[in-house]
N, CA, C and O atoms as a GROMACS GRO file, in nm:
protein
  568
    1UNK      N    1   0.084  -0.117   0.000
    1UNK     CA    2   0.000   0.000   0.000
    1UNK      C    3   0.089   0.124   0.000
    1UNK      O    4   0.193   0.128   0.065
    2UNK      N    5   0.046   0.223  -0.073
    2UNK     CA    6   0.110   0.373  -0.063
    2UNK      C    7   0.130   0.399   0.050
    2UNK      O    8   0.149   0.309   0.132
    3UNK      N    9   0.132   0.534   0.084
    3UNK     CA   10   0.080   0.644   0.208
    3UNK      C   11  -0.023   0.742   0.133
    3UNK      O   12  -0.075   0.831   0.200
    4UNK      N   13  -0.060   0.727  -0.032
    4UNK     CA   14  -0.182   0.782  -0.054
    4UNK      C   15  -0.268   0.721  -0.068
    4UNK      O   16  -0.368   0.785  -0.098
    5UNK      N   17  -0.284   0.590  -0.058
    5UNK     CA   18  -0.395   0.490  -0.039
    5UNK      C   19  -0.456   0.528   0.145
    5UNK      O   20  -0.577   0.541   0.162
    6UNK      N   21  -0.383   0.540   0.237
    6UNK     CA   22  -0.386   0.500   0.355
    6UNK      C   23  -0.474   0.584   0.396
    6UNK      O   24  -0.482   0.691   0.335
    7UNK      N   25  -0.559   0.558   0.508
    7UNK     CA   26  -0.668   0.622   0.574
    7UNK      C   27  -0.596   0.781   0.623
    7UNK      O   28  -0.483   0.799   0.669
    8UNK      N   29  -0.696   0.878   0.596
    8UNK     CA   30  -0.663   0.978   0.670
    8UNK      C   31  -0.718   1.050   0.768
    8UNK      O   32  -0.649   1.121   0.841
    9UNK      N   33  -0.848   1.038   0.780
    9UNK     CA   34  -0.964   1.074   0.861
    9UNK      C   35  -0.950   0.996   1.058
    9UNK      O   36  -0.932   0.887   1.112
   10UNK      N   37  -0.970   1.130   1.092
   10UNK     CA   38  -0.950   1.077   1.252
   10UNK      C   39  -0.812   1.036   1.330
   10UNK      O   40  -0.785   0.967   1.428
   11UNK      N   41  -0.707   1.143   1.200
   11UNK     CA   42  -0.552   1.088   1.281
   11UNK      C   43  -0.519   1.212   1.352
   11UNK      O   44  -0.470   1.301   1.283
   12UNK      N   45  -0.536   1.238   1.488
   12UNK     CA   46  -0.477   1.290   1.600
   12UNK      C   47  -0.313   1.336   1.488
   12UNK      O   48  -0.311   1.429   1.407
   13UNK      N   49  -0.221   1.264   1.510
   13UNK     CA   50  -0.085   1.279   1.464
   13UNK      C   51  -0.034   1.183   1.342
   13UNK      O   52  -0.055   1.064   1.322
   14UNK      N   53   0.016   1.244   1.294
   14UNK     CA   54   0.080   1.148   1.155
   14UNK      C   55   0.273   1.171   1.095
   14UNK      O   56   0.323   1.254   1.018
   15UNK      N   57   0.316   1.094   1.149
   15UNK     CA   58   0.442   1.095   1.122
   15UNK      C   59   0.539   1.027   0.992
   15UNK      O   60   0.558   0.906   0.990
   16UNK      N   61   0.587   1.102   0.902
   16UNK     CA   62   0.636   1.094   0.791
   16UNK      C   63   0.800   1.093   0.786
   16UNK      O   64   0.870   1.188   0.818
   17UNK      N   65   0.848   0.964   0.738
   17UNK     CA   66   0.938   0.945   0.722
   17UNK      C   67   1.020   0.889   0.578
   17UNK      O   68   1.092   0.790   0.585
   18UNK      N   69   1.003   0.953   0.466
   18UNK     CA   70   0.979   0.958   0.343
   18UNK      C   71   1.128   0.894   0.294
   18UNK      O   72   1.215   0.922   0.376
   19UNK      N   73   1.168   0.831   0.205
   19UNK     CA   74   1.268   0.828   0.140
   19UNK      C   75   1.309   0.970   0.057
   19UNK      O   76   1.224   1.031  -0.007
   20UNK      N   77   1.442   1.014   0.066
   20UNK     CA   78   1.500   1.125   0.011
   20UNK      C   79   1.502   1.080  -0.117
   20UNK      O   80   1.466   0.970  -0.158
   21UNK      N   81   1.553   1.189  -0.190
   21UNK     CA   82   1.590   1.181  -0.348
   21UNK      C   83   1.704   1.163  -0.381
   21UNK      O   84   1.761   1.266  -0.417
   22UNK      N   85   1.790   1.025  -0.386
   22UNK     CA   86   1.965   0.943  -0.391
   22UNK      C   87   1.979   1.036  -0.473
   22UNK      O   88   1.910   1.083  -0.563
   23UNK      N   89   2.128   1.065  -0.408
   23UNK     CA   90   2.248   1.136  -0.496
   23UNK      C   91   2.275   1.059  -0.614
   23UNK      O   92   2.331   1.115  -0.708
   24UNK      N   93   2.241   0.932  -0.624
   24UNK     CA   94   2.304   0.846  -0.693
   24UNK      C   95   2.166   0.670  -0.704
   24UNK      O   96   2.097   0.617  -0.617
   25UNK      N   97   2.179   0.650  -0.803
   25UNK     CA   98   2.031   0.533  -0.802
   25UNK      C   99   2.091   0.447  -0.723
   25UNK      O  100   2.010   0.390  -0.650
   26UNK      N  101   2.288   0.388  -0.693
   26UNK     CA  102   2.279   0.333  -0.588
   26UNK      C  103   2.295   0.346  -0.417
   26UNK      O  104   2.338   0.284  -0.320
   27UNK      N  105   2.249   0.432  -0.443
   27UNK     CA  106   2.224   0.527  -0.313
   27UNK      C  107   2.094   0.506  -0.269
   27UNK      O  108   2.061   0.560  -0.163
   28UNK      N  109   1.991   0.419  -0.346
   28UNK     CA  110   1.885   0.432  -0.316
   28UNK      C  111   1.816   0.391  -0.207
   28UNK      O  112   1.796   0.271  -0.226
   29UNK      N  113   1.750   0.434  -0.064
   29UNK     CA  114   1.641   0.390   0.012
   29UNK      C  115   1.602   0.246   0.018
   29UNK      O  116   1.628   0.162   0.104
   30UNK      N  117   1.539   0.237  -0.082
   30UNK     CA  118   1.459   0.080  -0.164
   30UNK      C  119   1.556   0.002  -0.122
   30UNK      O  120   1.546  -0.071  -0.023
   31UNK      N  121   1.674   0.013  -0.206
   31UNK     CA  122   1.721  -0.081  -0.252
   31UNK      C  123   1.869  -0.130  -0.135
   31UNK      O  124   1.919  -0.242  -0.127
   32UNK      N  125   1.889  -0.068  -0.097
   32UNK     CA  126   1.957  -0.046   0.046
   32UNK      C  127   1.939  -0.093   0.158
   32UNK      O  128   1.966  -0.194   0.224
   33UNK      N  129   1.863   0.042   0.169
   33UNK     CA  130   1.812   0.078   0.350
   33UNK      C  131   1.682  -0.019   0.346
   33UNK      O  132   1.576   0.045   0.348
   34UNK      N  133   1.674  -0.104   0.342
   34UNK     CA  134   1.512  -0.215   0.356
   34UNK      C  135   1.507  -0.246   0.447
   34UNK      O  136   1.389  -0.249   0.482
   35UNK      N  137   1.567  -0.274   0.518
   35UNK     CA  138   1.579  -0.377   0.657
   35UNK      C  139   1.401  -0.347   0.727
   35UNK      O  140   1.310  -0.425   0.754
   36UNK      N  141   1.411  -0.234   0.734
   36UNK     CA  142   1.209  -0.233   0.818
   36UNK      C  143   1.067  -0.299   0.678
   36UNK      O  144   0.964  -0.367   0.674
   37UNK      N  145   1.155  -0.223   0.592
   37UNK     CA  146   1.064  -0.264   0.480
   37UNK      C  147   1.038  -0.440   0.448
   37UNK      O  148   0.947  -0.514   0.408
   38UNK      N  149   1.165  -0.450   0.489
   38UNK     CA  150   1.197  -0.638   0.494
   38UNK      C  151   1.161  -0.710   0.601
   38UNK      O  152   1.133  -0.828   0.579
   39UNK      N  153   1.155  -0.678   0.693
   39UNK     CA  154   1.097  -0.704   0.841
   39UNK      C  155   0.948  -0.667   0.887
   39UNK      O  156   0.896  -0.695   0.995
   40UNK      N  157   0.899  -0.608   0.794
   40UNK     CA  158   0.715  -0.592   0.780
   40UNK      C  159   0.648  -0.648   0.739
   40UNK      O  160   0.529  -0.656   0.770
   41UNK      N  161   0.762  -0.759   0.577
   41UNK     CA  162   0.675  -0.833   0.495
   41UNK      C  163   0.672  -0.980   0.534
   41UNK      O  164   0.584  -1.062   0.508
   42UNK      N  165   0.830  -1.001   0.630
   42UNK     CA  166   0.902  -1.082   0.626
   42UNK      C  167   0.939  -1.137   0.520
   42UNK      O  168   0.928  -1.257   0.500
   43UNK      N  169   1.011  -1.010   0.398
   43UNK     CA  170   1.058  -1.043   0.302
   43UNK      C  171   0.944  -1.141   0.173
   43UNK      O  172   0.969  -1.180   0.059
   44UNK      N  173   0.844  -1.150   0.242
   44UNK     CA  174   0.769  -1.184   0.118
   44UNK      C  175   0.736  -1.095  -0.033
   44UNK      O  176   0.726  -0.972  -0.034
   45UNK      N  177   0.722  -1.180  -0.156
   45UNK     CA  178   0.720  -1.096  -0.230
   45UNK      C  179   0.843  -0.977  -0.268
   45UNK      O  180   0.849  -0.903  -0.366
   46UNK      N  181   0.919  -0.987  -0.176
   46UNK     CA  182   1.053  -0.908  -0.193
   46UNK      C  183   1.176  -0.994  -0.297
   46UNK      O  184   1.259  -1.067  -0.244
   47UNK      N  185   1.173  -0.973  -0.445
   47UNK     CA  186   1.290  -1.017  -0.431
   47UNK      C  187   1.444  -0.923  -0.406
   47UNK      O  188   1.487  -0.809  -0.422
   48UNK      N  189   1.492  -1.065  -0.352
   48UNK     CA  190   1.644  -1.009  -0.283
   48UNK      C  191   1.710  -1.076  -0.376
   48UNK      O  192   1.687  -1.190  -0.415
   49UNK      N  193   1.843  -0.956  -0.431
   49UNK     CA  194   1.961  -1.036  -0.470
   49UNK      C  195   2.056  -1.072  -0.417
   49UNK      O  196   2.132  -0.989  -0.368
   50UNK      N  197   2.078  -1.184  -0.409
   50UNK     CA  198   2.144  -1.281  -0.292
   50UNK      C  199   2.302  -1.248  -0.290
   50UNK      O  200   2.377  -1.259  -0.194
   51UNK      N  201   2.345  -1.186  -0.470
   51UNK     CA  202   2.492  -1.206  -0.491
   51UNK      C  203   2.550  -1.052  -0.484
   51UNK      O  204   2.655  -1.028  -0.543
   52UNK      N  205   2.472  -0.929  -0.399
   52UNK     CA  206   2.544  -0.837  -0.353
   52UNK      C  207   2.519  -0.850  -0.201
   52UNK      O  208   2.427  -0.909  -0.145
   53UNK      N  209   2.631  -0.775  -0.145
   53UNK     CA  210   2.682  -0.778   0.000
   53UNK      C  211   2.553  -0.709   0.109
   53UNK      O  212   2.537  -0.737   0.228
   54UNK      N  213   2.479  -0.622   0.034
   54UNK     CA  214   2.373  -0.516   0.110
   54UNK      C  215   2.243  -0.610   0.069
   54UNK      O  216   2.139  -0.546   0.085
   55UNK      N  217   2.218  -0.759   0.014
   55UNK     CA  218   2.070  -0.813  -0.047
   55UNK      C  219   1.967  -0.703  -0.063
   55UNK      O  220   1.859  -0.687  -0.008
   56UNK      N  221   2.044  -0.618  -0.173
   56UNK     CA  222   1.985  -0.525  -0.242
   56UNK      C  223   1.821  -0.602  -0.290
   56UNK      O  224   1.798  -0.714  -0.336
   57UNK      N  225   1.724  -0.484  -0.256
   57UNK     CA  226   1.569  -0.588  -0.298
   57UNK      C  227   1.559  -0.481  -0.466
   57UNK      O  228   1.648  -0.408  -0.511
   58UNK      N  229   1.421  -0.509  -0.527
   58UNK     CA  230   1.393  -0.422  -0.619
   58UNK      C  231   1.326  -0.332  -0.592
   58UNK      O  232   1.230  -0.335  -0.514
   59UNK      N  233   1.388  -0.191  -0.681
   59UNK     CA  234   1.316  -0.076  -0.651
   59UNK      C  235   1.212  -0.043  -0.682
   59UNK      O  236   1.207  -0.007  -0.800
   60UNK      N  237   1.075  -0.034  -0.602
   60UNK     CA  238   0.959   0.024  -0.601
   60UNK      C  239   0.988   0.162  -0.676
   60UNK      O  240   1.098   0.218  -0.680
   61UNK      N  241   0.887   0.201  -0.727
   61UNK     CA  242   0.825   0.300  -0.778
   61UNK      C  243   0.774   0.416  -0.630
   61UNK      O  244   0.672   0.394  -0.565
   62UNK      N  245   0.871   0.538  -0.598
   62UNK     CA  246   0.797   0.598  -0.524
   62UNK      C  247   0.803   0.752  -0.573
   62UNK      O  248   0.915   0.774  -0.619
   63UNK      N  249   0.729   0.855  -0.578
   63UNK     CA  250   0.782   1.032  -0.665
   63UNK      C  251   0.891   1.052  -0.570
   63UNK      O  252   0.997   1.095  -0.613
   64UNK      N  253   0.875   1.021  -0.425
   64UNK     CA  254   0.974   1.116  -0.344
   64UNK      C  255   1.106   1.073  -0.363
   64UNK      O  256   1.202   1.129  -0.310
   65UNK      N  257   1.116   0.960  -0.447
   65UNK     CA  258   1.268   0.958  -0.485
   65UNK      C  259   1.294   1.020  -0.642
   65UNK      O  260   1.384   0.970  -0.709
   66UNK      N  261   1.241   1.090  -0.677
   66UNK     CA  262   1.286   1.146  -0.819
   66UNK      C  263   1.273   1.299  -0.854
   66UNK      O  264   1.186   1.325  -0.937
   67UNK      N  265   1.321   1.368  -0.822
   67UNK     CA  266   1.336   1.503  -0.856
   67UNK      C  267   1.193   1.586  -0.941
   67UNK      O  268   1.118   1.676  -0.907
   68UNK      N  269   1.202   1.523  -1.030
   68UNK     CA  270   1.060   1.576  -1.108
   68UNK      C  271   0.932   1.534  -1.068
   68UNK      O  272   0.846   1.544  -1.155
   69UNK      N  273   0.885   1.476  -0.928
   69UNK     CA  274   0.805   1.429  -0.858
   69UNK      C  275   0.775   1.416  -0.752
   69UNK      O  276   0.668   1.368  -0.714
   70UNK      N  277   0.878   1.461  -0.673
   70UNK     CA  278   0.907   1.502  -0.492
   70UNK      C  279   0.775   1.602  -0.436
   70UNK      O  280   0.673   1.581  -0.371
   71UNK      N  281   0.843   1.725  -0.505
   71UNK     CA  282   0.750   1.815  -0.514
   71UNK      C  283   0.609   1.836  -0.471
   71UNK      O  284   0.565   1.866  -0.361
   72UNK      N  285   0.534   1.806  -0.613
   72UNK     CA  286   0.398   1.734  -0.615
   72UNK      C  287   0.345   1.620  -0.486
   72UNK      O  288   0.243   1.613  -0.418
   73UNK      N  289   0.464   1.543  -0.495
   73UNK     CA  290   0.450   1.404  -0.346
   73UNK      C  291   0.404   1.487  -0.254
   73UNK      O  292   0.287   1.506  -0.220
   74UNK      N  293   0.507   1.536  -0.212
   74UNK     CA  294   0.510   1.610  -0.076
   74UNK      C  295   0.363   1.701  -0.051
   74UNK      O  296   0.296   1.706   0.052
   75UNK      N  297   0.342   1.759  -0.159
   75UNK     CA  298   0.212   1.870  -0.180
   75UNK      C  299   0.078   1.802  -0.112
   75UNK      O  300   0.017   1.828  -0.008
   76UNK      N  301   0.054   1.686  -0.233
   76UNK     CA  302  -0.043   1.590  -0.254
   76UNK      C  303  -0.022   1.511  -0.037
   76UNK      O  304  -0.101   1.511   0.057
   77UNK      N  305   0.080   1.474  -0.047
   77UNK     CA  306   0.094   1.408   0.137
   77UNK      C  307   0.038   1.507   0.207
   77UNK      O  308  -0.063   1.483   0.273
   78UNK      N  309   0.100   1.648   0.204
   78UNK     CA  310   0.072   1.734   0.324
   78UNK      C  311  -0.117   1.783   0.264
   78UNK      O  312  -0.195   1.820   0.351
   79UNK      N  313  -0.149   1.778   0.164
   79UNK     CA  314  -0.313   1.787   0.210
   79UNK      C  315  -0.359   1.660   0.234
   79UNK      O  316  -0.480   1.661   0.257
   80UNK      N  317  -0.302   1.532   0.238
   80UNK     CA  318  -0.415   1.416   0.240
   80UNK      C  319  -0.415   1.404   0.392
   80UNK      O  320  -0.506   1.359   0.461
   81UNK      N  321  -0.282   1.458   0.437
   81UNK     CA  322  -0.292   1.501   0.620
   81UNK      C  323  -0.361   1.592   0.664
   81UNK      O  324  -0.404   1.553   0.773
   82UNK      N  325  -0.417   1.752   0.630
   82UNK     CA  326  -0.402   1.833   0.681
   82UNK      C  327  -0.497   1.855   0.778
   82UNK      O  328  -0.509   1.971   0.819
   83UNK      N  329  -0.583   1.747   0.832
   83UNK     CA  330  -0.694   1.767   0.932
   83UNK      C  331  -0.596   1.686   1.051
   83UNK      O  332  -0.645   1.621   1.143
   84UNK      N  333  -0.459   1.703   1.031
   84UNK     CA  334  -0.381   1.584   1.121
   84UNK      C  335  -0.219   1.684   1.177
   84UNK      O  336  -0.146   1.747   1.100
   85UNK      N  337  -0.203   1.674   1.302
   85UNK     CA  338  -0.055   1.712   1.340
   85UNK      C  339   0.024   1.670   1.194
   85UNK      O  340  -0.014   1.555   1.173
   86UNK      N  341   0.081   1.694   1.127
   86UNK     CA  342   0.203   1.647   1.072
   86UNK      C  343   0.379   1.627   1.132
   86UNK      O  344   0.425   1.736   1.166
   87UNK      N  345   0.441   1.553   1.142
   87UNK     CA  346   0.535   1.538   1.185
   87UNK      C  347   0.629   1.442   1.054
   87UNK      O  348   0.608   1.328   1.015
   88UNK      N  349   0.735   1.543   1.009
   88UNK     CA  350   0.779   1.529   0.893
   88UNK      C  351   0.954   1.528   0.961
   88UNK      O  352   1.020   1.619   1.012
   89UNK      N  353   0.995   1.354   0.929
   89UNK     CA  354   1.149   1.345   0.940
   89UNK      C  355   1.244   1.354   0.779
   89UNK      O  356   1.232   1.301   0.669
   90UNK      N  357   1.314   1.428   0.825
   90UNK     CA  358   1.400   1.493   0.669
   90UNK      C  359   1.551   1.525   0.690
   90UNK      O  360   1.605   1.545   0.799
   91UNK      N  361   1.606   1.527   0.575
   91UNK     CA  362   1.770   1.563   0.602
   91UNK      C  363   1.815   1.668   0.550
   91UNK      O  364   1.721   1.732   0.503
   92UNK      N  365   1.887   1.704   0.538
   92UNK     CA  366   1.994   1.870   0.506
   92UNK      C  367   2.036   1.841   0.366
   92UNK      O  368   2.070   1.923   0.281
   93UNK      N  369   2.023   1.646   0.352
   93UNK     CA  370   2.103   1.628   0.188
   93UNK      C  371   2.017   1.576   0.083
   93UNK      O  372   2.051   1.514  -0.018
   94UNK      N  373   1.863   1.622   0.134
   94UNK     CA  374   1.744   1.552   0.045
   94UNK      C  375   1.724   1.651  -0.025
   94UNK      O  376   1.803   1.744  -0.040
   95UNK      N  377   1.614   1.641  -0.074
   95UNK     CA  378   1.540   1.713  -0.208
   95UNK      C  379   1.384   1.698  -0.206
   95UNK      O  380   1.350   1.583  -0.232
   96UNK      N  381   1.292   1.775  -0.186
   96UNK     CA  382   1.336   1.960  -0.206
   96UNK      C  383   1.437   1.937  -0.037
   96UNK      O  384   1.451   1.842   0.040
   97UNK      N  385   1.497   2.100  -0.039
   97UNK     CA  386   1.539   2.137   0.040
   97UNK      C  387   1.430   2.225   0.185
   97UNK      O  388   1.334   2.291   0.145
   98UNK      N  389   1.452   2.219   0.315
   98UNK     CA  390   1.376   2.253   0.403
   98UNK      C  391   1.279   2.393   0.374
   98UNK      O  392   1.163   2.417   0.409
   99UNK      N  393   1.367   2.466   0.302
   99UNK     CA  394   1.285   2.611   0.255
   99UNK      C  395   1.141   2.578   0.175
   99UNK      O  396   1.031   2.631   0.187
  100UNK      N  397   1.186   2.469   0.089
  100UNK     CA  398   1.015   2.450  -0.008
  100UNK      C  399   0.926   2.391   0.105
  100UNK      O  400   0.815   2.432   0.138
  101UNK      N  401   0.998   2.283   0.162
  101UNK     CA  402   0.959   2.223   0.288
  101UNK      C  403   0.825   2.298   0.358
  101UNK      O  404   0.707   2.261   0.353
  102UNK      N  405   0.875   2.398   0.413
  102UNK     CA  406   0.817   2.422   0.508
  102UNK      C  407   0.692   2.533   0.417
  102UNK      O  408   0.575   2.559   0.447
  103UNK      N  409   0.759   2.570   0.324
  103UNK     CA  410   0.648   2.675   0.227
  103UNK      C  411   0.510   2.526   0.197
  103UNK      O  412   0.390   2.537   0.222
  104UNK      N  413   0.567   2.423   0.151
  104UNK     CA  414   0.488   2.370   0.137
  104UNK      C  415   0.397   2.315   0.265
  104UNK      O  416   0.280   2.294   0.232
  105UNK      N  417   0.419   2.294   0.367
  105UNK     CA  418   0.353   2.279   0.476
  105UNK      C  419   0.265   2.382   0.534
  105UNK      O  420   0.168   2.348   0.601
  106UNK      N  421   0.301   2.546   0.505
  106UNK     CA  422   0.201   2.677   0.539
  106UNK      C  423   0.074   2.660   0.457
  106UNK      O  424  -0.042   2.689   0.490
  107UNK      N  425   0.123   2.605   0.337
  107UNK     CA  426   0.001   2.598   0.255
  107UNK      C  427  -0.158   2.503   0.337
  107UNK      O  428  -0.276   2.522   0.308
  108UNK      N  429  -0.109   2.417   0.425
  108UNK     CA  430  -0.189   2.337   0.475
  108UNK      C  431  -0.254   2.378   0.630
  108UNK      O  432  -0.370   2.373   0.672
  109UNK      N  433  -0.080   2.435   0.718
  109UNK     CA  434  -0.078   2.432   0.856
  109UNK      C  435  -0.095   2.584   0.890
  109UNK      O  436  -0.084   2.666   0.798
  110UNK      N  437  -0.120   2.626   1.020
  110UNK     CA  438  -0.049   2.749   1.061
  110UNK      C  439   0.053   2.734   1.138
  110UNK      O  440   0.091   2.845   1.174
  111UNK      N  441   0.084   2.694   1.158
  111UNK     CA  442   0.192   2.656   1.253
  111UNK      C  443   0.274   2.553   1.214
  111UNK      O  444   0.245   2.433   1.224
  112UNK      N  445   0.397   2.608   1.161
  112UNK     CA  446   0.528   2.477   1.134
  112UNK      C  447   0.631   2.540   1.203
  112UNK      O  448   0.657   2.660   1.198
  113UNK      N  449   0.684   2.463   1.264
  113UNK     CA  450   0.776   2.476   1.363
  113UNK      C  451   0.901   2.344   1.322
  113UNK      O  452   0.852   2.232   1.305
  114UNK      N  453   1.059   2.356   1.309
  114UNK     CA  454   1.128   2.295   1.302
  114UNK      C  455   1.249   2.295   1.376
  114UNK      O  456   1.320   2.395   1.393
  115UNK      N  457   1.278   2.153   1.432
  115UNK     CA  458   1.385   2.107   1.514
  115UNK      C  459   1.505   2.038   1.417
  115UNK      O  460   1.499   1.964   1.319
  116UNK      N  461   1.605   2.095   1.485
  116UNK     CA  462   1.717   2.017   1.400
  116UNK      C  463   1.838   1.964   1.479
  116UNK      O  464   1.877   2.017   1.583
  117UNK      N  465   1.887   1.868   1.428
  117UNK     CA  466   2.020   1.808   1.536
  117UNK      C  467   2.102   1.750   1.410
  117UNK      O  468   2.057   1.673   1.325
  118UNK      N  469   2.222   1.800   1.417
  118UNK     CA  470   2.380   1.730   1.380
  118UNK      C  471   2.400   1.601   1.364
  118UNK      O  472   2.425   1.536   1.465
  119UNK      N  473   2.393   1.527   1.225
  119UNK     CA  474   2.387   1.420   1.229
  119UNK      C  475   2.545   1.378   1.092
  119UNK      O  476   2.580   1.444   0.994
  120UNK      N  477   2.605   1.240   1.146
  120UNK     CA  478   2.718   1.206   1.065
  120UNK      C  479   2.658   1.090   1.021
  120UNK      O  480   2.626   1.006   1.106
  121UNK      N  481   2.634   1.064   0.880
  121UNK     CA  482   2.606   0.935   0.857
  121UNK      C  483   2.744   0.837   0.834
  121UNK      O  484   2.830   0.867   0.751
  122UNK      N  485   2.755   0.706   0.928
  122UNK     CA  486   2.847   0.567   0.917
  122UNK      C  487   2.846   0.513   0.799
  122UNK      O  488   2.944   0.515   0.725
  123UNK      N  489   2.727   0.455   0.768
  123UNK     CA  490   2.735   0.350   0.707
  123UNK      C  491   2.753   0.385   0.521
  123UNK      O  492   2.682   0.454   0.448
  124UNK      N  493   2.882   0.304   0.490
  124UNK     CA  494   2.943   0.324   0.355
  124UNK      C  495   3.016   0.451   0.369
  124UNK      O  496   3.041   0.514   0.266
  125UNK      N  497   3.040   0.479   0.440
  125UNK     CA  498   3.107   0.627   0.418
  125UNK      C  499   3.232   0.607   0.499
  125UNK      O  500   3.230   0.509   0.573
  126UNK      N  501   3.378   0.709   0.498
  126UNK     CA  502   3.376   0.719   0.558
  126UNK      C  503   3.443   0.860   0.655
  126UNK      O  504   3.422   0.965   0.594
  127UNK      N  505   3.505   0.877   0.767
  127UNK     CA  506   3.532   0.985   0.805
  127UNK      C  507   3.548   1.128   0.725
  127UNK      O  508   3.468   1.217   0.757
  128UNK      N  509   3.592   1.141   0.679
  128UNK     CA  510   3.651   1.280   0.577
  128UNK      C  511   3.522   1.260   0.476
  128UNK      O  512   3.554   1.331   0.380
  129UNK      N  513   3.446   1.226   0.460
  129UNK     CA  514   3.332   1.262   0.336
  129UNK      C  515   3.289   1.348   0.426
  129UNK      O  516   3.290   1.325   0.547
  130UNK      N  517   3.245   1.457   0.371
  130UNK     CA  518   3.182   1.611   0.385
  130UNK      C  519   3.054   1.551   0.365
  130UNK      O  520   2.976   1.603   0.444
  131UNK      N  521   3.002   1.471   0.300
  131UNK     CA  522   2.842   1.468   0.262
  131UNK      C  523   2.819   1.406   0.354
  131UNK      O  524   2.699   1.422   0.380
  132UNK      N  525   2.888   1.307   0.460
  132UNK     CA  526   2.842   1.231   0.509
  132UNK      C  527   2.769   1.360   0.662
  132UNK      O  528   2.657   1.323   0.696
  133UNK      N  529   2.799   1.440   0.712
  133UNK     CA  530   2.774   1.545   0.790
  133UNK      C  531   2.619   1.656   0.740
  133UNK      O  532   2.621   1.763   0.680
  134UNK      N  533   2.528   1.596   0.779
  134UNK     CA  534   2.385   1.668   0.772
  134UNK      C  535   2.365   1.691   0.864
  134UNK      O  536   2.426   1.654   0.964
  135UNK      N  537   2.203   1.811   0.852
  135UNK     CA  538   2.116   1.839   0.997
  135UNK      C  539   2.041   1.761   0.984
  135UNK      O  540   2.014   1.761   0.863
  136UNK      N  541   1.963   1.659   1.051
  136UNK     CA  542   1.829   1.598   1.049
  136UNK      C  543   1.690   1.680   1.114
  136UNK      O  544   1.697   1.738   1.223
  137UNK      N  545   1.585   1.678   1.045
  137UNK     CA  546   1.488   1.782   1.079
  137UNK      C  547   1.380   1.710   1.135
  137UNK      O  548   1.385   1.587   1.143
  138UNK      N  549   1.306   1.760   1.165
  138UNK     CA  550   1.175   1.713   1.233
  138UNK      C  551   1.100   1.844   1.204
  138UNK      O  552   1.132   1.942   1.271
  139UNK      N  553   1.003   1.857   1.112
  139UNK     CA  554   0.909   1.960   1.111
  139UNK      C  555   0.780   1.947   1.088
  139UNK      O  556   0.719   1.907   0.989
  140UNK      N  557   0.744   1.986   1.193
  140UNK     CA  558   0.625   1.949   1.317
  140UNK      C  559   0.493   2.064   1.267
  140UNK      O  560   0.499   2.171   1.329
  141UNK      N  561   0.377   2.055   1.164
  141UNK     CA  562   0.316   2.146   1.130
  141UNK      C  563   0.123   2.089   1.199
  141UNK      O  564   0.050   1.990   1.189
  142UNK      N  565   0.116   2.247   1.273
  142UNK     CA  566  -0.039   2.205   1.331
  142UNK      C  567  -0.101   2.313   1.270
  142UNK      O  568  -0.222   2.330   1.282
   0.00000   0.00000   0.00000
C-alpha cells in the first residue's frame, strides 16, 4: 500500500518518514536501506539479490525519490494530512530542500515549527566525506 492509499480521517498525529531523493540510483532507500521494509513483509514478495553484499531488494516506484516528482509528493501528502498534526522526518542532503519544505507545509498548517540536530552518517562512508555530515529535521506542522 502507498501512504496515498492509507486512511486519513481521525488521525490525531501522523508521522512521515519519506525516502529522500539518492544522490546516486545506488544510493537508493529501496534498494539499500530495507531492513524495516523487509521485516514488515518478512521479506515476502521481496525479491532479494542474494549475490550483492547489502541483499539489495527491487526498486519500487515511489515520486519522493525522483526530482521531477518530490514536489507534487510532498504537496499531494501534506493535504491528504491536513486535518492531522504532521510530523515530517528529513535531512539537510534531500530534495526539495527545508525552505520548499516548510512553504509547502504553510500551505496546509499554521503553525510549522522545526527542530534540527547534527547528524554524521556511518554507514558506507567514511570519516573525511563532507556529505556524510547533515542536519536531520523534524518539522512538526499544526
Amino acid at each position: 500500500m502507498t501512504v496515498f492509499k492509507a486512511p486519513s480521517r481521525g488521525l490525531d498525529l501522523v508521522y512521515l518518514d519519506p525516502p529522500y531523493v539518492p544522490r546516486s540510483d545506488d544510493n537508493c532507500y529501496i534498494k539499500r536501506y530495507h531492513f524495516i521494509e523487509g521485516l514488515a513483509s518478512y521479506w515476502k514478495g521481496l525479491p532479494v539479490d542474494m549475490s550483492t553484499k547489502v541483499r539489495k531488494i527491487e526498486k519500487k516506484f515511489t515520486p519522493f525519490s525522483y526530482r521531477k516528482a518530490a514536489i507534487e509528493a510532498f504537496d499531494r501528502l501534506f493535504s491528504q494530512f491536513s486535518k492531522s498534526i504532521i510530523v515530517l522526518s528529513y535531512s539537510s542532503n534531500g530534495f526539495p530542500d527545508l525552505e520548499h519544505l516548510e512553504a509547502l507545509m504553510r500551505r496546509y498548517k499554521k503553525s510549522v515549527r522545526v527542530f534540527e540536530r547534527p547528524h554524521r552518517y556511518h554507514f558506507g562512508t567514511h570519516e573525511n566525506v563532507e556529505r556524510a555530515k547533515v542536519i536531520e529535521y523534524l518539522i512538526v506542522g499544526q
